[in-house]
N, C-alpha and C positions, 0 to 999 in steps of 0.2 A: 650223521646227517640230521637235520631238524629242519622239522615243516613250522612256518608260524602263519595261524588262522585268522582270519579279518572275518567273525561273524557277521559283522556289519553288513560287508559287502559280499560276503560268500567268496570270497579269493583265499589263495594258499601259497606261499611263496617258499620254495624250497632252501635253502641255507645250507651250506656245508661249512660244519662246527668243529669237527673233527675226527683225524682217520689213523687207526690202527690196527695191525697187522695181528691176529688172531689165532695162537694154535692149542691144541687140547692138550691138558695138563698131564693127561700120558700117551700122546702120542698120536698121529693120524689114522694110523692101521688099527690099532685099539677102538679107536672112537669108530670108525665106519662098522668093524667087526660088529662092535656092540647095537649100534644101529639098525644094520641088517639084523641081527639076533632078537630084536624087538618088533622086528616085520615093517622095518617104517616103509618099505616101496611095496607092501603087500596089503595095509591097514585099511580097512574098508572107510567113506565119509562114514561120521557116525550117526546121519541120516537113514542110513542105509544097513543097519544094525537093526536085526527083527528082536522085536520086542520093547528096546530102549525108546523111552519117550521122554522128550527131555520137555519138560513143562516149566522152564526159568524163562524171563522173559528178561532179566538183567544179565551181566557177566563177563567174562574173556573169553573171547572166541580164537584157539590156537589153527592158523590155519598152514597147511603143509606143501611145500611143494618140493620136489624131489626128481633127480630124474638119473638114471646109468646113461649106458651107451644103448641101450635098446628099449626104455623104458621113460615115460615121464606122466607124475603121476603128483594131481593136487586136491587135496582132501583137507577137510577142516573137522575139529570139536569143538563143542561147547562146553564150559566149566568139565573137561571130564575128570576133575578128583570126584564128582558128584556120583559118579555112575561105575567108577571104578572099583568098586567091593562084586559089583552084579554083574559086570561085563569085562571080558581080558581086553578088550580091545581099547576100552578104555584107561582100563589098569598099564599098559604099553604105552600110550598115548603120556600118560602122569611121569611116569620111568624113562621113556626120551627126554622129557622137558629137564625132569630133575638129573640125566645123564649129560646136558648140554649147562645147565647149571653147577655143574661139577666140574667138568671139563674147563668149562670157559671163566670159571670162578667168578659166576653172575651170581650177586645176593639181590634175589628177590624181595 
């Protein structure tokens, strides 16, 4: 899908470019396993991490949405490769993105 933006006039016109069917390079069970094992339906926003202060004012903001059968659950970070030496939680946050980049053999 592709959005194309009219600053001009502040409109966004949606486009559908192109659609392909997606599966992880070993496997679905593998990839959820490793998911849950990095706590993605558990990961606090990283707002909400005592001590982290994220003082970047630019950046990629990964934001998460997630949900089981009894759970649903939407958290976002900001640049966490920044924070990830200090914090596991951000350190998880880095290791989903680059396990979804592996998987899906997305070069960044």
């Amino acid at each position: 899908m592709s959005v194309d933006w009219n600053w001009e006039k502040l409109t966004e016109k949606v486009t559908k470019k192109q659609e392909k069917t997606l599966n992880p390079k070993h496997g679905w069970d593998n990839f959820v396993k490793q998911l849950f094992a990095l706590q993605i339906t558990t990961l606090p926003n990283m707002k909400d991490i005592p001590g982290l202060k994220d003082g970047w004012t630019d950046g990629v903001t990964y934001n998460v949405e997630v949900a089981t059968n009894k759970q649903y659950r939407f958290y976002g970070y900001h640049l966490p490769d920044k924070f990830q030496d200090k914090y596991w939680q951000a350190k998880n946050m880095v290791d989903i993105l680059e396990l979804i980049e592996v998987e899906f053999e997305i070069t960044p």
